[in-house]
Each structure stands twice: as C-alpha cells, then as structure tokens.
C-alpha positions as CSV (number, residue, x, y, z in Angstrom):
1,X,0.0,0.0,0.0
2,X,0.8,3.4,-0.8
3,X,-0.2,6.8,-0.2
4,X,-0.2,10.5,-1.2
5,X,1.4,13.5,0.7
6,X,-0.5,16.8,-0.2
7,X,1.8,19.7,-0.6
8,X,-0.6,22.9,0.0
9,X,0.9,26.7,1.0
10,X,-1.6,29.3,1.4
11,X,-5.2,29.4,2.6
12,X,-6.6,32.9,2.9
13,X,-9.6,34.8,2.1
14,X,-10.2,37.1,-1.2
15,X,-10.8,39.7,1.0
16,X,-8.2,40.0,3.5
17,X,-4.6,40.7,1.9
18,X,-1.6,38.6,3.0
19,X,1.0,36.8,1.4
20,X,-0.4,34.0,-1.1
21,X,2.7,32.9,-3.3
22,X,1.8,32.6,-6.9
23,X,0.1,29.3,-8.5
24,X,-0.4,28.0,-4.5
25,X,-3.3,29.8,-2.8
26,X,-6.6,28.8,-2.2
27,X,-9.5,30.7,-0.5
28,X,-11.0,28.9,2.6
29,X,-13.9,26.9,0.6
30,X,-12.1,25.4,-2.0
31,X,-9.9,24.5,1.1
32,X,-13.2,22.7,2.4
33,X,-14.3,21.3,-0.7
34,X,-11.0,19.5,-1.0
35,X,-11.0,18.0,2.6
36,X,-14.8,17.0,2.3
37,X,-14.3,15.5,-1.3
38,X,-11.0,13.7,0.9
39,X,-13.6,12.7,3.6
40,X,-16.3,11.8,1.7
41,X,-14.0,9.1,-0.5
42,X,-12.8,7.2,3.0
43,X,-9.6,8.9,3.5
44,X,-7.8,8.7,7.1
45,X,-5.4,11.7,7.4
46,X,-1.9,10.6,9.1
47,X,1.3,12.7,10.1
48,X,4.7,11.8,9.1
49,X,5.3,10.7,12.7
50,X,2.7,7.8,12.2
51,X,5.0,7.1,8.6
52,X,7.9,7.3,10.0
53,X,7.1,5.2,13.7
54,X,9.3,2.2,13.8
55,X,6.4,0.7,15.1
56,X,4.5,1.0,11.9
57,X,7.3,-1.8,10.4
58,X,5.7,-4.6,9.0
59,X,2.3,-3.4,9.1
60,X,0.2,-2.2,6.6
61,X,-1.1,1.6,5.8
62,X,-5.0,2.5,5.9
63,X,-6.2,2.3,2.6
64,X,-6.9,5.2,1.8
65,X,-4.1,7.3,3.9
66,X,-3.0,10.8,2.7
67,X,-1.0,13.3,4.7
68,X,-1.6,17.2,4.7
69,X,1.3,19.4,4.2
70,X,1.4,23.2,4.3
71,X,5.0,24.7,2.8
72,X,6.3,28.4,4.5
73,X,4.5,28.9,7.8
74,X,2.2,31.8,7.0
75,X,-0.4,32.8,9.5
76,X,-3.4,32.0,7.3
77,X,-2.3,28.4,8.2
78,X,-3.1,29.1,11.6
79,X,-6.4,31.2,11.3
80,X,-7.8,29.5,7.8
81,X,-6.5,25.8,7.6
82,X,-6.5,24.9,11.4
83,X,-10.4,25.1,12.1
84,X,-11.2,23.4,9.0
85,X,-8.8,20.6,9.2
86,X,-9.9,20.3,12.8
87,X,-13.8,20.2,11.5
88,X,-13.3,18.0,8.9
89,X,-10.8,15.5,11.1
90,X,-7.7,15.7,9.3
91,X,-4.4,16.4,10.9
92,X,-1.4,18.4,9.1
93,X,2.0,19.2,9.1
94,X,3.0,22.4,9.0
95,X,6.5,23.4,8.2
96,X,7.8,26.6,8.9
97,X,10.6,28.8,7.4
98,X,12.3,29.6,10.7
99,X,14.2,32.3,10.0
100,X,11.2,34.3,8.9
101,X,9.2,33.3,12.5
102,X,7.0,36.6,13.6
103,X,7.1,38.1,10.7
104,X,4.3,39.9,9.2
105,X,1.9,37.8,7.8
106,X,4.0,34.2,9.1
107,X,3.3,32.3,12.2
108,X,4.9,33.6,15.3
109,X,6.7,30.9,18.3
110,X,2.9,31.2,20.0
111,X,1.3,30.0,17.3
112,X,3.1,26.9,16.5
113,X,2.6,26.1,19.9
114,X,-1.1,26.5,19.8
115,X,-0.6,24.5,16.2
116,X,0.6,21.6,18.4
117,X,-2.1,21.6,21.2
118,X,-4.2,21.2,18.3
119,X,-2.6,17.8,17.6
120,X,-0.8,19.3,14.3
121,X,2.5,18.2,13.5
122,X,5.4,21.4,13.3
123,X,8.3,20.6,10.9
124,X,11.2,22.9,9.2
125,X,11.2,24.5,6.3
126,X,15.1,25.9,6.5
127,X,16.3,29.1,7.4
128,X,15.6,31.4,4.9
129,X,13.6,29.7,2.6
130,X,16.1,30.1,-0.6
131,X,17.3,27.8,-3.3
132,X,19.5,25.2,-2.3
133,X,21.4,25.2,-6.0
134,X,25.2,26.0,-5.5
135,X,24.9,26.6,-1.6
136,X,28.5,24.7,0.1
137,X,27.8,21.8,2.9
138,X,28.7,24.5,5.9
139,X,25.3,26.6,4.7
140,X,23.1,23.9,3.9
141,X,24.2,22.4,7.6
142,X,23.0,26.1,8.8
143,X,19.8,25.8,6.9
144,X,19.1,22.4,8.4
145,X,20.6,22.4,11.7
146,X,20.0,26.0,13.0
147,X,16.2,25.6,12.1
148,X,16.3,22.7,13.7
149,X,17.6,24.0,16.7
150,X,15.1,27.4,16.7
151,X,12.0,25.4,16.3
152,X,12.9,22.6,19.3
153,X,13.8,25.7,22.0
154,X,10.3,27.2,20.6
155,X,8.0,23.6,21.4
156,X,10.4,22.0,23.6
157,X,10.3,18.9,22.3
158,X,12.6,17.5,19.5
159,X,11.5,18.9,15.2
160,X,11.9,15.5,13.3
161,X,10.9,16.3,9.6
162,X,12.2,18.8,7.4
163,X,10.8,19.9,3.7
164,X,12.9,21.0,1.1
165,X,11.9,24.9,-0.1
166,X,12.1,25.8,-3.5
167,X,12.0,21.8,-5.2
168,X,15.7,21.4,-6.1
169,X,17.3,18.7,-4.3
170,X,20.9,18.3,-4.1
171,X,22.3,15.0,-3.9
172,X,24.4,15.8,-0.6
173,X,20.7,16.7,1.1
174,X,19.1,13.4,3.1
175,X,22.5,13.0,4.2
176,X,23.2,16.1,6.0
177,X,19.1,15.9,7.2
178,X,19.8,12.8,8.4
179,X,23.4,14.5,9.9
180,X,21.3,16.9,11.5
181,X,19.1,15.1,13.5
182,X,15.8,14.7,11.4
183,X,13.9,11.3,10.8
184,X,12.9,12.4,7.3
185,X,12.6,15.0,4.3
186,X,9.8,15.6,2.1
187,X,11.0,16.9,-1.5
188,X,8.4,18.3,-4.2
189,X,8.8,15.4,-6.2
190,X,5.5,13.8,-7.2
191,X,4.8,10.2,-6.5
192,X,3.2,7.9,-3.6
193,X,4.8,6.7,-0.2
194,X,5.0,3.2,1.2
195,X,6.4,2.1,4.9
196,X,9.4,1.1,2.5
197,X,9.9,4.3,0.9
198,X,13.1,6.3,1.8
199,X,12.1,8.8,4.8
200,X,15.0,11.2,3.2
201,X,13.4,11.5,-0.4
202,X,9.6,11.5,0.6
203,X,7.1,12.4,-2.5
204,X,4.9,14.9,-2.5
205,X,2.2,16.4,-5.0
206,X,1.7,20.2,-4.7
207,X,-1.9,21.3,-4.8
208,X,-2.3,24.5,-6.7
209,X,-4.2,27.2,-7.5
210,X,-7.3,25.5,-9.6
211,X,-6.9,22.3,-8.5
212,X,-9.8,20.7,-7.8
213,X,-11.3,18.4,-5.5
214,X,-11.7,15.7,-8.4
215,X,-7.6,16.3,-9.0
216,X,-7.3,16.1,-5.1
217,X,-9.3,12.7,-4.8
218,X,-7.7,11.1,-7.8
219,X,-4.0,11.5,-5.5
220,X,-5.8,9.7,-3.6
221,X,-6.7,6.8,-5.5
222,X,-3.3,6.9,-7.3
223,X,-5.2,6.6,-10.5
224,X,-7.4,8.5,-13.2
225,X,-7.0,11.4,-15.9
226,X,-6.4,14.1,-12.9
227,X,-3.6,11.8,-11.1
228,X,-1.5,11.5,-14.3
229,X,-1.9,15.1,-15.5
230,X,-1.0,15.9,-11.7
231,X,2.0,13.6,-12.1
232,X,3.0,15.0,-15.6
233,X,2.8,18.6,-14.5
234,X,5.2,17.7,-11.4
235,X,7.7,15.6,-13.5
236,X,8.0,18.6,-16.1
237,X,8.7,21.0,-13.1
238,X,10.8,18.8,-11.7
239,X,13.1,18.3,-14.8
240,X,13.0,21.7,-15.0
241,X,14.3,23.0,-12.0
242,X,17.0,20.6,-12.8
243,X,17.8,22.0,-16.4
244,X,18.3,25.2,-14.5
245,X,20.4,24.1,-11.8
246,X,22.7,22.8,-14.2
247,X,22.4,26.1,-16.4
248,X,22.9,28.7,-13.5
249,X,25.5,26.8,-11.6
250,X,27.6,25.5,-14.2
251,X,31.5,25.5,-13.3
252,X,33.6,27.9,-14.9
C-alpha cells in the first residue's frame, strides 16, 4: 500500500490581503471542498510521525491514507486551515521557514505552539527559505541544523521532519538531514509513499491554485485522468528545476 502527501501553501480569504505565493493559494472553501471531497471518498489523514514510527514496520497503511502538508508557515495556516482541518478530522504538518518566524503575515513561536495543542505536526522548512542550487555543505548544515535547533527551543520537544523549499534537491541533502538530527525529508517530487519508501526522499504532490477536488481525490486513489496530468505537471517542473540548476551553476 501506498499513499499521497499533499503539498498545499496558502489558505486565505479574497478579502483580507496577505501573502499567497503565486500558483499556490486557495480561498478557505475550496480549502473545504478538498477535505470533504477527501472525507467523503474514505480517507484517514496521518502525520509523518505515524510514517515514519518504527512501530508502523511490517504493518500495513490505511487504505486510503494521505498526509496534509502546508510549505512556508504563513499565519493564514493558523487562522484559515487549522479550524477546517480540525472540522473536517484531518491532521497536518505544518513546516515553517524559521528564519522568517513573527514576521508579518507568518506564524509567530505562540502560534506553533497552539498548532501543536491542536494535535498538528510542526516541521522545518530551512532558514531562509532560498534555493539550495550551488549553496556549500557548511550553509546547507546552517539551513538544516540552526532551524532545527530554533523550532525545538520554541515547542520543547525535538523537530523531526524537514521539507525542502524551493523543489531542487541536491544530492548531498538526506544525508546532511539525516546529519542533523531529522527522521525524514519531504522533497516536491511527485509520486506515492510506502512504509518502505526512503524517509530522506519522501514524494509529495503540490496542490495548486485550480486544483480541484476531483484532481485532489484522484492523488488519492493513485489513478485516473487528474492523477497522471497531476503527475505530468510535477515531473516537467521537476526536470525543469533541474535544467536550471545545471544552467545557472555551471563550473567555470
């Protein structure tokens, strides 16, 4: 068995102005339609805790499993996503760009501790939230380990999972994670997640602007028109980000 991990960023209302990164916000009720088209086709949302649990070894996932991601830490997270993922009975994963804690318009130490009593998962998101391409082992240790460090002293209690900002992995990555004390990474990769996946190379599909809950409930299947145009999309961004690695960071 396999299952989906749902990348989303920004929930926030038409309305009320606040940071909503390009191609990645939603407003609250296509939010809701997503989770109740989720919730209405049998799925059982999981953290990457319950993944990642030795004691999960051997056993088998819920059939229809997904986990609910949310990329950057903005506060919309907190005031938009949180009562609907509580209403609908999903739990998420928020990971947070540390570096940029209490800024305007981003969650703030208070609120990823309220994220928690909520029975939300808190991962990092790096530092600064730029693009790995070309950055030496000593910075991408920083970007790791000193958001790392921040988030724990915030919740008291240990930050296991990072995601990777920005898409572009490089190959040194899930080793220096793994260096630094996390259990596992989530890239933007698309693809599906077994108990025998690598925890340092984790898939996920990003949900973006004007996807739908059809699109949404055919990740979770792991079949149908709106999986493998999903899939398609992901790959060719993928390759991409690639093709410009190699382009802007070529050696002279």
């Amino acid at each position: 068995m396999s299952l989906p991990i749902l990348m989303y960023h920004s929930v926030s209302r038409p309305e009320r102005p606040d940071l909503r990164p390009a191609g990645y916000w939603l407003s609250p009720k296509e939010f809701s339609a997503h989770l109740g088209a989720l919730r209405t086709a049998g799925a059982e949302g999981m953290t990457l805790e319950e993944l990642a649990s030795p004691g999960r070894s051997g056993a088998e996932l819920p059939r229809s499993a997904v986990i609910i991601t949310f990329d950057d830490g903005y506060l919309n997270n907190l005031r938009e996503a949180l009562p609907i993922l509580v209403e609908c009975g999903f739990k998420g994963v928020f990971f947070v760009t540390a570096g940029l804690l209490g800024n305007r318009h981003r969650l703030a130490a208070a609120d990823l501790i309220e994220l928690r009593r909520a029975g939300m998962e808190v991962g990092s998101h790096g530092m600064t939230h730029r693009l790995y391409a070309g950055l030496s082992r000593a910075q991408l240790l920083c970007e790791l380990g000193d958001s790392r460090k921040l988030l724990s002293d915030v919740l008291g209690e240990p930050v296991d999972f990072f995601s990777l900002p920005r898409g572009y992995l490089p190959p040194a990555l899930p080793d220096l994670a793994r260096e630094s004390g996390y259990r596992g990474m989530c890239t933007s990769r698309p693809g599906r997640n077994g108990l025998g996946s690598d925890p340092f190379r984790w898939r996920r599909f990003p949900v973006r602007s004007g996807d739908g809950p059809e699109e949404v409930t055919s990740l979770l299947r792991g079949y149908g028109l709106g999986y493998a145009s999903i899939w398609m999309r992901e790959k060719m961004r993928s390759l991409l980000r690639v093709r410009y690695r190699m382009r802007r960071f070529r050696p002279a």
